[in-house]
N, CA, C and O atoms as CSV, one atom per row, in Angstrom:
chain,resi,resn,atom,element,x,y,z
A,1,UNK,N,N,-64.301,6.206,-22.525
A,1,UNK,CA,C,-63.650,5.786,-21.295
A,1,UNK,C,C,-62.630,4.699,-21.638
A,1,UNK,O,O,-62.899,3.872,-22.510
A,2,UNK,N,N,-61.647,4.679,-21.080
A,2,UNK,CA,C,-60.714,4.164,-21.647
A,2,UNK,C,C,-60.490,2.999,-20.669
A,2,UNK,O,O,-60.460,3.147,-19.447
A,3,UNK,N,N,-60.296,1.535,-21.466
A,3,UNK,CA,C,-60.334,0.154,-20.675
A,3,UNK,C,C,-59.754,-0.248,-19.487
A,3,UNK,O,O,-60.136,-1.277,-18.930
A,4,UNK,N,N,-58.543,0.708,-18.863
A,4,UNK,CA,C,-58.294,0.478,-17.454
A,4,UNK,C,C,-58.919,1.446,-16.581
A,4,UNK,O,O,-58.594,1.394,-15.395
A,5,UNK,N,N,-59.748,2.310,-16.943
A,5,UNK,CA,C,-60.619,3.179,-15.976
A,5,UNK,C,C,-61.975,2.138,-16.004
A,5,UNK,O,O,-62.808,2.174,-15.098
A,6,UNK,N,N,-62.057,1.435,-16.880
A,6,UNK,CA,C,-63.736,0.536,-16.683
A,6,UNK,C,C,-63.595,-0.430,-15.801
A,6,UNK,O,O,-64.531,-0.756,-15.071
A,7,UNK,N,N,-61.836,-1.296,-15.731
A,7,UNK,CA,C,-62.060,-2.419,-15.344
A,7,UNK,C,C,-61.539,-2.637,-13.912
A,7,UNK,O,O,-61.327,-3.762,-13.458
A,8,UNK,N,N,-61.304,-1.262,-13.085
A,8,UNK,CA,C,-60.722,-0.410,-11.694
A,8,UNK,C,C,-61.523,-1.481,-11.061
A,8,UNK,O,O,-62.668,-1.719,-11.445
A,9,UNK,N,N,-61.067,-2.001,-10.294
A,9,UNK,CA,C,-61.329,-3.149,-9.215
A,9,UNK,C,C,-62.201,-4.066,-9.697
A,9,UNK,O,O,-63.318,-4.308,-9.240
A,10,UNK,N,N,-61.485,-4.754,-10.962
A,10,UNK,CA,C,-62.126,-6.224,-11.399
A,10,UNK,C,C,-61.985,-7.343,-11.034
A,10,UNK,O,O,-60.907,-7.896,-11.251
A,11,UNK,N,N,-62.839,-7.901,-10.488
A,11,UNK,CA,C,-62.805,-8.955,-9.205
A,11,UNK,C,C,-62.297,-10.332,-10.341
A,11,UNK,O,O,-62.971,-10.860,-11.225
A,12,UNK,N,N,-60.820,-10.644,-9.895
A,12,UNK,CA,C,-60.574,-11.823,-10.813
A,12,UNK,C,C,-60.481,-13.205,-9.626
A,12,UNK,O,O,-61.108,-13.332,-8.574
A,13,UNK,N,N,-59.258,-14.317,-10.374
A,13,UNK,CA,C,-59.479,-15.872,-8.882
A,13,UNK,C,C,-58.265,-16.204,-10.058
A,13,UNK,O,O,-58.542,-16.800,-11.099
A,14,UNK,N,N,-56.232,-15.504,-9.578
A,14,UNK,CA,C,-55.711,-15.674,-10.751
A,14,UNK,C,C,-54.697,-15.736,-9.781
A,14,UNK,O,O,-54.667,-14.884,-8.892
A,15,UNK,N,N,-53.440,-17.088,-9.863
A,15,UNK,CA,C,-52.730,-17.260,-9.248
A,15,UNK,C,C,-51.340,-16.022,-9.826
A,15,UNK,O,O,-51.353,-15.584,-10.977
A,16,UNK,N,N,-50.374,-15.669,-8.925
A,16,UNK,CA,C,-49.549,-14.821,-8.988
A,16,UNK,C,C,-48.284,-15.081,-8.363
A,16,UNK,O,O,-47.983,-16.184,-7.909
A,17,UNK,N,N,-47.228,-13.644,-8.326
A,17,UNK,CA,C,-46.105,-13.926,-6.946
A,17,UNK,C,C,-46.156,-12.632,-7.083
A,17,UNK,O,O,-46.498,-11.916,-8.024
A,18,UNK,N,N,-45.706,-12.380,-5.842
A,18,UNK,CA,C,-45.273,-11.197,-5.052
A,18,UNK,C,C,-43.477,-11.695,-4.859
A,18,UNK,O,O,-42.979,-12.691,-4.334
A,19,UNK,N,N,-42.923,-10.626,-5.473
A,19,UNK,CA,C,-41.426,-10.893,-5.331
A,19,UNK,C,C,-40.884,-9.573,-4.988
A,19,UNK,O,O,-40.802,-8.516,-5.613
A,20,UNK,N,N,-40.345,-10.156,-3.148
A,20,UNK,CA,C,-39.407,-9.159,-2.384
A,20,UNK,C,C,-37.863,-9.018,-2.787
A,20,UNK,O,O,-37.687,-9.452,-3.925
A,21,UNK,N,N,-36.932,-8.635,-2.308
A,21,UNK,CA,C,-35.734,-8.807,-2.244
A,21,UNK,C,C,-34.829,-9.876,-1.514
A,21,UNK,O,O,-33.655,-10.214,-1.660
A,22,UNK,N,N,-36.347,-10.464,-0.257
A,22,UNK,CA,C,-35.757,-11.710,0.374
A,22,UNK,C,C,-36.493,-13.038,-0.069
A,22,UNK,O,O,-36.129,-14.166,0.264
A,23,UNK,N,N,-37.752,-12.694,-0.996
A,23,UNK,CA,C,-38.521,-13.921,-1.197
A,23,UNK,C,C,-39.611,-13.514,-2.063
A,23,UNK,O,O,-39.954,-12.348,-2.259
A,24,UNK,N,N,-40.219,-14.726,-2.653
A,24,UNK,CA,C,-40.907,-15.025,-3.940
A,24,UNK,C,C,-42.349,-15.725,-2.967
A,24,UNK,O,O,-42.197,-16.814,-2.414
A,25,UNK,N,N,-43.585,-15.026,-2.864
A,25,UNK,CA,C,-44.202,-15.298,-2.408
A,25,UNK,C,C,-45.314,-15.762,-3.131
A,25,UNK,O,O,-45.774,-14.815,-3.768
A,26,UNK,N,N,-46.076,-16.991,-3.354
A,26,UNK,CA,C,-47.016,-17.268,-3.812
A,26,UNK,C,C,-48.350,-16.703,-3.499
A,26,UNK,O,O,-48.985,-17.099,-2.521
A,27,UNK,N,N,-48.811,-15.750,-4.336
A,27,UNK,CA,C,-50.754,-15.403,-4.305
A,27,UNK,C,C,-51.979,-15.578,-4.853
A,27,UNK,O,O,-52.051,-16.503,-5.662
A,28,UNK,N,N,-52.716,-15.111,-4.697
A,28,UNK,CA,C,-53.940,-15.323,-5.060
A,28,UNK,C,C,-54.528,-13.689,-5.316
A,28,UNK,O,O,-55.045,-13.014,-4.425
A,29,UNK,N,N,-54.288,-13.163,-6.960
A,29,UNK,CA,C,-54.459,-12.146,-7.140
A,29,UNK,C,C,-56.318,-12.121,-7.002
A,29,UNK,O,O,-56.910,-12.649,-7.943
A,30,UNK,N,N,-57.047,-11.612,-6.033
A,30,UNK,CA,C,-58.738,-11.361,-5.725
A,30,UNK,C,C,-59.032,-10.063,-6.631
A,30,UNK,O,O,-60.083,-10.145,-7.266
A,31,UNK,N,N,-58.255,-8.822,-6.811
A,31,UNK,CA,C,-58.921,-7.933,-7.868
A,31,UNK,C,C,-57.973,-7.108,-8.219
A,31,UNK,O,O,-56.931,-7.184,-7.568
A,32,UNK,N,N,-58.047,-6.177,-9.242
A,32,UNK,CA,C,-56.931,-5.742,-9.566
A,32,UNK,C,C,-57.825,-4.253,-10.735
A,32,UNK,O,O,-58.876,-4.315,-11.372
A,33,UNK,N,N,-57.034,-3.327,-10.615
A,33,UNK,CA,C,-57.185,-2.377,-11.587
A,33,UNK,C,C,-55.829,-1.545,-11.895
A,33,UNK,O,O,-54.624,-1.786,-11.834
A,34,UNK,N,N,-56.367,-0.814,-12.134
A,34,UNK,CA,C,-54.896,0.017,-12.731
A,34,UNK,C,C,-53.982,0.941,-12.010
A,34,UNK,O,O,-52.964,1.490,-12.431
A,35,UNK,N,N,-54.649,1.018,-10.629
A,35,UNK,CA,C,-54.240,1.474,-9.479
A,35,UNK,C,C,-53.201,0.564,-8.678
A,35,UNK,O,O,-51.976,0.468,-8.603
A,36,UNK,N,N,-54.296,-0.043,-8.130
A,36,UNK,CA,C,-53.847,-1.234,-7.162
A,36,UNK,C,C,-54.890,-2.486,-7.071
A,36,UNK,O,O,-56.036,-2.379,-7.507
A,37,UNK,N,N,-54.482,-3.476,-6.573
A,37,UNK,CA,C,-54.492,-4.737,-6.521
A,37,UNK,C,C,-54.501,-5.464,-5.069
A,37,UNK,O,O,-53.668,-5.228,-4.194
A,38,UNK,N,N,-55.625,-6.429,-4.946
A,38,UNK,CA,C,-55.580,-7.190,-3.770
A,38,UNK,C,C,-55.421,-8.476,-4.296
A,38,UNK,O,O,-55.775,-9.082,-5.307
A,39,UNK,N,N,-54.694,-8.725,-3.157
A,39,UNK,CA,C,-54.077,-10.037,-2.888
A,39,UNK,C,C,-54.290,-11.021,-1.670
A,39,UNK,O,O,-54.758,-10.501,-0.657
A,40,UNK,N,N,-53.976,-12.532,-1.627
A,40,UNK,CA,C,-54.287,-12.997,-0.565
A,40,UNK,C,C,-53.242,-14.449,-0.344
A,40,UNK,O,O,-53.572,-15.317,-1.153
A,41,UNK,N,N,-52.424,-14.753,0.294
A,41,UNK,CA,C,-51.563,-15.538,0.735
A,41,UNK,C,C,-51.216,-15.584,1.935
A,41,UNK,O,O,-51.967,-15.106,2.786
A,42,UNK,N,N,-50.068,-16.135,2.273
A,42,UNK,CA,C,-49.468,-16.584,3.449
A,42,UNK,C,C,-48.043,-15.783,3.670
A,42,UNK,O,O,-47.503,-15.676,2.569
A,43,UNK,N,N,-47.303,-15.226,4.641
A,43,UNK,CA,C,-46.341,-14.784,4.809
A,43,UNK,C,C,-46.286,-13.450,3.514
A,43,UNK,O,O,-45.331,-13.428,2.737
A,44,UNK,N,N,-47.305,-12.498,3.425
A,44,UNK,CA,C,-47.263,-11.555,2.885
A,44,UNK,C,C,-46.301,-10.824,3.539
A,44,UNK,O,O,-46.197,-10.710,4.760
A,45,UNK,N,N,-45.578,-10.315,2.672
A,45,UNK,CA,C,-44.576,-9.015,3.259
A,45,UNK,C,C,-45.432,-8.109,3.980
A,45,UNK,O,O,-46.657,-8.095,3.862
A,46,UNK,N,N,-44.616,-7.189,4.889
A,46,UNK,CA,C,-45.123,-6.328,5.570
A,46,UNK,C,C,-45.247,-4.885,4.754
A,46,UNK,O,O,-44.747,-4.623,3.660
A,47,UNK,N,N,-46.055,-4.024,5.597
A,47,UNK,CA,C,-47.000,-2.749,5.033
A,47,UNK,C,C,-45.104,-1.799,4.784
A,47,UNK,O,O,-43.984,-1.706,5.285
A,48,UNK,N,N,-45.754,-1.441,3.926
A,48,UNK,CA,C,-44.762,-0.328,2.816
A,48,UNK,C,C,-43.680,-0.968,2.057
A,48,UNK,O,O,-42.758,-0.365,1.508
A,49,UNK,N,N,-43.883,-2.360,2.071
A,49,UNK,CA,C,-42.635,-3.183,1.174
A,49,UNK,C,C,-42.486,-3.173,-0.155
A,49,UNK,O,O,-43.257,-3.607,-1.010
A,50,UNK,N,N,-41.465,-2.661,-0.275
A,50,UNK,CA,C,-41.755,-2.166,-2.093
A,50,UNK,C,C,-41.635,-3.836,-2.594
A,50,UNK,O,O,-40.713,-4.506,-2.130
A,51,UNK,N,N,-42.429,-4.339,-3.377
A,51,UNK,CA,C,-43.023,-5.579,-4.067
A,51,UNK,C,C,-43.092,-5.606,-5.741
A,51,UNK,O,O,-43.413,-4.663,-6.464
A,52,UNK,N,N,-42.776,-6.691,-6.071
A,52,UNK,CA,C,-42.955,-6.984,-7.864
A,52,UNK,C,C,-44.214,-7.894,-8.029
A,52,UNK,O,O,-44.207,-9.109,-7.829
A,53,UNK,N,N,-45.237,-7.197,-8.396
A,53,UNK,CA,C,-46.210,-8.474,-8.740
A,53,UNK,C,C,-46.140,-8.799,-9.989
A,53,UNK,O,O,-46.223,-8.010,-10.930
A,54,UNK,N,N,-45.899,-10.604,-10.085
A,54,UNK,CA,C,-45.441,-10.805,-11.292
A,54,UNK,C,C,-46.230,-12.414,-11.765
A,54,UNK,O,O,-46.033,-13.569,-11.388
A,55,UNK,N,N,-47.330,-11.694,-12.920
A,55,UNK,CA,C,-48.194,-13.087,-13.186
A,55,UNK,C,C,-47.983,-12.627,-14.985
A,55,UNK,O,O,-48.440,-11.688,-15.637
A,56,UNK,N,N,-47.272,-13.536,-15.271
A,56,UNK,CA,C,-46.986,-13.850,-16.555
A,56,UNK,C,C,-46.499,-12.784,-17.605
A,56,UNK,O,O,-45.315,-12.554,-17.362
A,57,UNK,N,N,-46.861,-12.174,-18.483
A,57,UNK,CA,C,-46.161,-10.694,-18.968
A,57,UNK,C,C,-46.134,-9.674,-18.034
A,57,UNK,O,O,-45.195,-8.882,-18.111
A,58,UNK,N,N,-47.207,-9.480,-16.913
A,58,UNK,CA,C,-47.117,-8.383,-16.392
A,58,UNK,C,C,-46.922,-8.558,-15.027
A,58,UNK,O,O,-47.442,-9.285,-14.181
A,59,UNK,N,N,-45.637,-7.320,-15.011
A,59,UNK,CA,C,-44.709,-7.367,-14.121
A,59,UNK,C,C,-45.134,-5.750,-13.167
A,59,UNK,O,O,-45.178,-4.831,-13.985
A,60,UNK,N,N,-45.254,-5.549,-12.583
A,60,UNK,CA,C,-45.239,-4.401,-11.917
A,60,UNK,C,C,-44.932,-4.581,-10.535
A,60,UNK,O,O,-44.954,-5.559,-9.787
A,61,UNK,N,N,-44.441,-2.567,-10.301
A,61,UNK,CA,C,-43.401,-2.993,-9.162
A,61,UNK,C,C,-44.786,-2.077,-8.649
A,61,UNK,O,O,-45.699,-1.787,-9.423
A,62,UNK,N,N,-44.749,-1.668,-7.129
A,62,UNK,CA,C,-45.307,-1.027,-6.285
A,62,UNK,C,C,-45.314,-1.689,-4.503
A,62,UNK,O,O,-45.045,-2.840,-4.160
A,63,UNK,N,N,-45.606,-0.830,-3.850
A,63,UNK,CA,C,-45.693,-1.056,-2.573
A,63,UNK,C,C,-46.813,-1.607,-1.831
A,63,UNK,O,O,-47.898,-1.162,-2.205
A,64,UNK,N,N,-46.867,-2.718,-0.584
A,64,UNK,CA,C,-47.818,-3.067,0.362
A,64,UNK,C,C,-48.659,-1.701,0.537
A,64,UNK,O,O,-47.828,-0.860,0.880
A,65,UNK,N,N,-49.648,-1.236,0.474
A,65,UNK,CA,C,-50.344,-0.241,1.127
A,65,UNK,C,C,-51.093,-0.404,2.347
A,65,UNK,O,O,-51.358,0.585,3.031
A,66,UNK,N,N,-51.520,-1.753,2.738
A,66,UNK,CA,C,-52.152,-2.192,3.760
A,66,UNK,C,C,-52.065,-3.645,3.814
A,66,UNK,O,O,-51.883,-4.213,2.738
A,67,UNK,N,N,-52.155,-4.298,4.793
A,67,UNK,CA,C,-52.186,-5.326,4.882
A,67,UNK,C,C,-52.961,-6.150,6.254
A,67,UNK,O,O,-52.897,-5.683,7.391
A,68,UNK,N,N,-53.601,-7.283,5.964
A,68,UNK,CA,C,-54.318,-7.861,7.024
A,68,UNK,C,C,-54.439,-8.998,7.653
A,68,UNK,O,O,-55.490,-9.550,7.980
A,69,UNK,N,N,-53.500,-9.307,7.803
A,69,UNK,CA,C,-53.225,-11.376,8.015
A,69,UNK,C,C,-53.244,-11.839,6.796
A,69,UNK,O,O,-52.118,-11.663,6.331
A,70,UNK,N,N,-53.979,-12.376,5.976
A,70,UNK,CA,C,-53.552,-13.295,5.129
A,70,UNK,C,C,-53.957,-12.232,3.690
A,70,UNK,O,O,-53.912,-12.868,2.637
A,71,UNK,N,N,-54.270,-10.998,3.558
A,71,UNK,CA,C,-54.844,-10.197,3.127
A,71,UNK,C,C,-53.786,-8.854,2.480
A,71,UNK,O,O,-53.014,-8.453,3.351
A,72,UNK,N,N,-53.670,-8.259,1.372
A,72,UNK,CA,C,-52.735,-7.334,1.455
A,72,UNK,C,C,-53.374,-5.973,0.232
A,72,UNK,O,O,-54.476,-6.465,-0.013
A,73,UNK,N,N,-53.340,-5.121,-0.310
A,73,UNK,CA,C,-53.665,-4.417,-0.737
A,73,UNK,C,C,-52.211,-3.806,-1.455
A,73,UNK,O,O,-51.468,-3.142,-0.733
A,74,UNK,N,N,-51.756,-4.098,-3.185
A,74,UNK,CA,C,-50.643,-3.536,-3.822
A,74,UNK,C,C,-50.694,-2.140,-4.696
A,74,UNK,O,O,-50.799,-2.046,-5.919
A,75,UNK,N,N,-50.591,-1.098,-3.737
A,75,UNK,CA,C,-50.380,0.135,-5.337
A,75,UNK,C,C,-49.741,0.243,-5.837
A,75,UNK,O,O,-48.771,0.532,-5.136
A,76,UNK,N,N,-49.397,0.206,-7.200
A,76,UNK,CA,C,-48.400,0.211,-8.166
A,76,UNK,C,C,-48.394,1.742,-8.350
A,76,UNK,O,O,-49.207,2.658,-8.230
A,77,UNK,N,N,-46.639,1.540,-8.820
A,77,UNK,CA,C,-45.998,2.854,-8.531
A,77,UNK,C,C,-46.154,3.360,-10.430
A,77,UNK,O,O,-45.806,4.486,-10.785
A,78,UNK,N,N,-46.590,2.552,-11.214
A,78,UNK,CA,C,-46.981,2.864,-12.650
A,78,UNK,C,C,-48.466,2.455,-13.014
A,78,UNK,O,O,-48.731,1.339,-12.566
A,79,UNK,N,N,-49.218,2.885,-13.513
A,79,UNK,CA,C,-50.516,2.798,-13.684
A,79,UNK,C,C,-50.664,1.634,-15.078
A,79,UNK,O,O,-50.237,1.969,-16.183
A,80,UNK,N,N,-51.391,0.106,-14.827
A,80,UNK,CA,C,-50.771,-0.707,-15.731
A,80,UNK,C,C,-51.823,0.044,-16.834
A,80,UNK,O,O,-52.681,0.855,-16.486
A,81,UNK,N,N,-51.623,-0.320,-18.011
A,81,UNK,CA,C,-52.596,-0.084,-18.978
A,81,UNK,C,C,-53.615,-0.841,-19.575
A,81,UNK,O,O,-53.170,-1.965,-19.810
A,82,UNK,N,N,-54.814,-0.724,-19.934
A,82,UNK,CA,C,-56.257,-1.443,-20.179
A,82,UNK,C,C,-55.636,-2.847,-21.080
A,82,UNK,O,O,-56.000,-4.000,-20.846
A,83,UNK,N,N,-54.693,-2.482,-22.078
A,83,UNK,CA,C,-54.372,-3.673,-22.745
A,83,UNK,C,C,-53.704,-5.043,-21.892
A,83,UNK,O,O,-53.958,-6.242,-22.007
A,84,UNK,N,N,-52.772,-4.330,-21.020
A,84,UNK,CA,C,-52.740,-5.308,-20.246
A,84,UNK,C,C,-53.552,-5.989,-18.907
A,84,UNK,O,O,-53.125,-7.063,-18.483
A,85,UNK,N,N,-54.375,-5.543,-18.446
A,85,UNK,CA,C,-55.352,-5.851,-17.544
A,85,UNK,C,C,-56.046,-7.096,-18.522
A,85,UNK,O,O,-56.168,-8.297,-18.283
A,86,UNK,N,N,-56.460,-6.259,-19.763
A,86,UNK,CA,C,-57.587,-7.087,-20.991
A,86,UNK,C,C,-56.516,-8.348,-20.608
A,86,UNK,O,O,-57.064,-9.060,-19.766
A,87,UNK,N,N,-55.674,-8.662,-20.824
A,87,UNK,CA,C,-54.927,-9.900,-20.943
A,87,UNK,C,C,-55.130,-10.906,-19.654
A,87,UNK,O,O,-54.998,-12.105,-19.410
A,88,UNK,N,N,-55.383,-10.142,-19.223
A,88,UNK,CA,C,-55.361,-11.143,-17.283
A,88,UNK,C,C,-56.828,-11.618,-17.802
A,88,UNK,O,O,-57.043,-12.773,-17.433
A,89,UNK,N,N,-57.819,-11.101,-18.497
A,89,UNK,CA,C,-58.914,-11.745,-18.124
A,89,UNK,C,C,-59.181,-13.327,-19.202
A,89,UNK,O,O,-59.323,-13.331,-20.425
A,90,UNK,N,N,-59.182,-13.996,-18.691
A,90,UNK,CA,C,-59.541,-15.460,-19.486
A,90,UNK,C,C,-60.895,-15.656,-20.571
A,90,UNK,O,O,-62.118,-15.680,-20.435
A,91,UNK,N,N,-59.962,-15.775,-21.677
A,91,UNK,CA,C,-60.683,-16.154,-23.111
A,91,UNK,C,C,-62.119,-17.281,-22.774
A,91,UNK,O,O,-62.071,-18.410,-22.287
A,92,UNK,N,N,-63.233,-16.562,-23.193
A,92,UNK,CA,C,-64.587,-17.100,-23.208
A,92,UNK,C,C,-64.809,-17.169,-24.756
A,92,UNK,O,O,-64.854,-16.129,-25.413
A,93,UNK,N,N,-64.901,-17.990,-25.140
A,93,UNK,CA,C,-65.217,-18.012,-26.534
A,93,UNK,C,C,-66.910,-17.657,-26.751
A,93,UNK,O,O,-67.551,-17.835,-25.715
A,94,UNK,N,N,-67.589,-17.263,-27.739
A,94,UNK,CA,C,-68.903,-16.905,-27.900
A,94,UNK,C,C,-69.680,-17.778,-27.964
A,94,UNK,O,O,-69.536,-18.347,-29.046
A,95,UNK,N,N,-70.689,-18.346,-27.199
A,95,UNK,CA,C,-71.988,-19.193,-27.670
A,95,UNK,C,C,-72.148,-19.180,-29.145
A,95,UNK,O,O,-72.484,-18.271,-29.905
A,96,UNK,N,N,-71.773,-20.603,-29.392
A,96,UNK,CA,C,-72.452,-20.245,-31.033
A,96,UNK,C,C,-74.081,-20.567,-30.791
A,96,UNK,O,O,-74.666,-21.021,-29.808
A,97,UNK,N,N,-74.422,-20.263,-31.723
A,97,UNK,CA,C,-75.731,-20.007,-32.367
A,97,UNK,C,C,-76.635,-20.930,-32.694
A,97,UNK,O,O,-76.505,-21.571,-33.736
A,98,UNK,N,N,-77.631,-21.118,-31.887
A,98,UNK,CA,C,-78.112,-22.563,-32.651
A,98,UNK,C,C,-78.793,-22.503,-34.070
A,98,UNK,O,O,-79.484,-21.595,-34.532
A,99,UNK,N,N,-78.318,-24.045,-34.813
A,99,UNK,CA,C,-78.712,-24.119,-35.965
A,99,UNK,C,C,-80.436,-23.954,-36.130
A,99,UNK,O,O,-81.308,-24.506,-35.458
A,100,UNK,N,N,-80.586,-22.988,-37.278
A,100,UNK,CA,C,-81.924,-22.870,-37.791
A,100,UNK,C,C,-82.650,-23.886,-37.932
A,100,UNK,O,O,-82.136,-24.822,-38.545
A,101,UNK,N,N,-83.584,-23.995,-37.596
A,101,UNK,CA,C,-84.694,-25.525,-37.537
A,101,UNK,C,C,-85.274,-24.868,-39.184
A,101,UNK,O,O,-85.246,-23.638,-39.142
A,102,UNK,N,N,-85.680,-25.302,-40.309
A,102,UNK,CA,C,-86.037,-25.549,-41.149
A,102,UNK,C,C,-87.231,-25.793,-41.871
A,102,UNK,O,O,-87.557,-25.540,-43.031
A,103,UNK,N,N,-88.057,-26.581,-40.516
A,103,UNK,CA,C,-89.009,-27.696,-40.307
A,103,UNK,C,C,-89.492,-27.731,-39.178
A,103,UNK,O,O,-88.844,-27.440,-38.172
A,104,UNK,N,N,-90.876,-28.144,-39.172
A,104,UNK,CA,C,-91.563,-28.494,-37.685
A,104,UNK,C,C,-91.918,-30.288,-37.592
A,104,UNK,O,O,-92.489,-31.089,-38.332
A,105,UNK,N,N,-91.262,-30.357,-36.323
A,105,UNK,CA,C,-91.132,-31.597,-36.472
A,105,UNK,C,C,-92.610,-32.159,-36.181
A,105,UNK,O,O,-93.418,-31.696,-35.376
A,106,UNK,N,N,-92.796,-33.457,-37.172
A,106,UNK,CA,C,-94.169,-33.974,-37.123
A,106,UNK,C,C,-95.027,-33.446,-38.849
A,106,UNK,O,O,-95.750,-34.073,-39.624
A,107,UNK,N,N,-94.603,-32.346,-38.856
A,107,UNK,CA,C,-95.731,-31.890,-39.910
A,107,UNK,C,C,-95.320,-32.568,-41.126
A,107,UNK,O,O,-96.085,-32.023,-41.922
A,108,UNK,N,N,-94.675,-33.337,-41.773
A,108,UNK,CA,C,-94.543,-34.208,-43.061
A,108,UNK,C,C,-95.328,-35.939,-41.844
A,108,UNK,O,O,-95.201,-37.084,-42.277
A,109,UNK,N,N,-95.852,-35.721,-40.807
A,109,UNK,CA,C,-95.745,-37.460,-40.592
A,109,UNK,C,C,-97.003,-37.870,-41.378
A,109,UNK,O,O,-97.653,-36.977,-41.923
A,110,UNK,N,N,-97.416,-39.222,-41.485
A,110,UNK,CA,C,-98.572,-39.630,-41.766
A,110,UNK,C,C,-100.021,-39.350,-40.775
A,110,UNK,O,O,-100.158,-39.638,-39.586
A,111,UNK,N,N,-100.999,-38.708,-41.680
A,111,UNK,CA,C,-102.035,-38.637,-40.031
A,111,UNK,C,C,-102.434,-40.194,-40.033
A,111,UNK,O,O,-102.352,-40.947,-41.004
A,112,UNK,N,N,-102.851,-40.496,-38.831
A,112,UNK,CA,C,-103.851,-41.444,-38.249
A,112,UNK,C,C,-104.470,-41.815,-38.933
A,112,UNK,O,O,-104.380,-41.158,-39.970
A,113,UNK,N,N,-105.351,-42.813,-39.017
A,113,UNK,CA,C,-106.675,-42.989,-39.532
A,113,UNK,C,C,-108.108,-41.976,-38.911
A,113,UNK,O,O,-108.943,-41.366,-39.578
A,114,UNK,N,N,-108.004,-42.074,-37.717
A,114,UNK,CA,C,-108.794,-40.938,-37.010
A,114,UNK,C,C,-108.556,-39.497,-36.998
A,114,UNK,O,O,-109.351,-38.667,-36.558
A,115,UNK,N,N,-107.525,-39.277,-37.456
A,115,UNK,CA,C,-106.942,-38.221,-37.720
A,115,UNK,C,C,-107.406,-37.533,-39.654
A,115,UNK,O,O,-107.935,-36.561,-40.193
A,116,UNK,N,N,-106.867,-38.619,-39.948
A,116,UNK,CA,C,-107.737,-38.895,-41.330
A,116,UNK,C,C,-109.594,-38.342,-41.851
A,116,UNK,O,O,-110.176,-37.492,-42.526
A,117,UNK,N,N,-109.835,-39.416,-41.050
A,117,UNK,CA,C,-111.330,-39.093,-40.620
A,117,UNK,C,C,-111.882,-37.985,-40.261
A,117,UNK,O,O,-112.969,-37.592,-40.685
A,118,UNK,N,N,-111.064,-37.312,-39.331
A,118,UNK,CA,C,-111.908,-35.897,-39.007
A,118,UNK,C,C,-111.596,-34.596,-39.588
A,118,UNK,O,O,-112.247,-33.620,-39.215
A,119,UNK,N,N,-110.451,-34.442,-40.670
A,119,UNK,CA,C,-109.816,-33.741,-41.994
A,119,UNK,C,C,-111.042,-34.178,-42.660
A,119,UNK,O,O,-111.938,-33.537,-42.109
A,120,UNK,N,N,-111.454,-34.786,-43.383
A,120,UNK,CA,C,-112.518,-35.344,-44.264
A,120,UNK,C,C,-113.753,-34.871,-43.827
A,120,UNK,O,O,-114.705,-34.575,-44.549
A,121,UNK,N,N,-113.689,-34.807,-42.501
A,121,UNK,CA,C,-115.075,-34.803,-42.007
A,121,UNK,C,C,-115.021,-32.665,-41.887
A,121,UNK,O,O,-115.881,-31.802,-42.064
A,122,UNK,N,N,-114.132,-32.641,-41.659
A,122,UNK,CA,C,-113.889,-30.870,-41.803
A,122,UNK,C,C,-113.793,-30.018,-42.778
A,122,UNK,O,O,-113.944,-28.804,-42.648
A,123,UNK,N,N,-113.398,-30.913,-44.371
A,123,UNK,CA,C,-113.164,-30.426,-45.274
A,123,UNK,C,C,-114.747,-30.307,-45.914
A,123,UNK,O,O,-115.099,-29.391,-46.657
A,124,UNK,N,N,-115.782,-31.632,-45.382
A,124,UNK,CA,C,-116.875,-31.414,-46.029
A,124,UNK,C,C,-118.006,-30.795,-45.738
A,124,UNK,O,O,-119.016,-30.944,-46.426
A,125,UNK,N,N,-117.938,-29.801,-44.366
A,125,UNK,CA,C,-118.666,-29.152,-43.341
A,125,UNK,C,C,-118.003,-27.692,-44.291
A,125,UNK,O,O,-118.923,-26.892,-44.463
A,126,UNK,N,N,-117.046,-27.339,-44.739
A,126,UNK,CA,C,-115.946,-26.432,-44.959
A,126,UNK,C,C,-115.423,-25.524,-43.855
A,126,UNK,O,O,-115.346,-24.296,-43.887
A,127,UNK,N,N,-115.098,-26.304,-42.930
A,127,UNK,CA,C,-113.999,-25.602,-41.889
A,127,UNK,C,C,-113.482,-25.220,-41.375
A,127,UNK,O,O,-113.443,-24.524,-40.361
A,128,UNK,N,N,-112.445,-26.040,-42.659
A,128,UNK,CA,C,-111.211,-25.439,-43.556
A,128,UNK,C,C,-111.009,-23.969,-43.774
A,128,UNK,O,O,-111.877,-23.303,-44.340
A,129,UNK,N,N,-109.937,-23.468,-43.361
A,129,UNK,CA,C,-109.642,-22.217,-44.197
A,129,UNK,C,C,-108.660,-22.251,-45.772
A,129,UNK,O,O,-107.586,-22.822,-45.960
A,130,UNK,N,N,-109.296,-21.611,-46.529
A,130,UNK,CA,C,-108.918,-22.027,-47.742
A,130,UNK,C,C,-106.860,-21.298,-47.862
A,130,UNK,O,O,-106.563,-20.168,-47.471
A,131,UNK,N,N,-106.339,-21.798,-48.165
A,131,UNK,CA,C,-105.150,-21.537,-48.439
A,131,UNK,C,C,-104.342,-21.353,-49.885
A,131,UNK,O,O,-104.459,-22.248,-50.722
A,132,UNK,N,N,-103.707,-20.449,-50.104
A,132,UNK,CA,C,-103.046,-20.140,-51.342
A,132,UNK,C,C,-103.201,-19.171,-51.961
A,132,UNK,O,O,-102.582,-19.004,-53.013
């Protein structure tokens, strides 16, 4: 399956513009796939306005398909491709790994004296499980 059929209405929170022939409208791209794209601003152009949505390399043209007060719905008239969608989404770097513990902490400490005492007192009952 190929990366813009997986990522068909991927809910992003990615500032944008919508650019008419009379104006450059500031948005709020809400999801986007390789189809079409919702959007959400103020003074959205009206339904069938052919539109440029344009957030950083990717530029695509297509039309209002619906629209709802502050709400609009963009189908692009070219189907963008997975590589560029991949780009809209923001770099998470990987959890590194926590470092290997080595050691249990405590087991080199000194025992107690009472602690002492009842090793002694276990070793001479025999216990102990023999080791090695």
């Amino acid at each position: 399956m190929e990366l813009a059929e997986r990522v068909e209405g991927m809910h992003v929170l990615l500032e944008a513009d919508l650019v008419t022939i009379a104006q450059r409208t500031p948005v709020t791209l809400r999801e986007i796939g390789a189809r079409t794209c919702l959007v959400t601003g103020r003074n959205l152009p009206p339904l069938d306005a052919r539109v440029l949505l344009d957030r950083g390399r990717l530029k695509a043209f297509g039309h209002v398909s619906w629209s709802d007060g502050n709400h609009a719905e963009i189908r692009f008239e070219d189907h963008i491709d997975g590589a560029m969608l991949a780009e809209l989404l923001p770099f998470v770097p990987p959890k590194p790994k926590p470092a290997a513990r080595c050691y249990r902490p405590g087991f080199h400490a000194q025992l107690s004296a009472d602690e002492a005492f009842l090793l002694e007192q276990m070793r001479r009952r025999g216990d102990l499980p023999q080791l090695g």
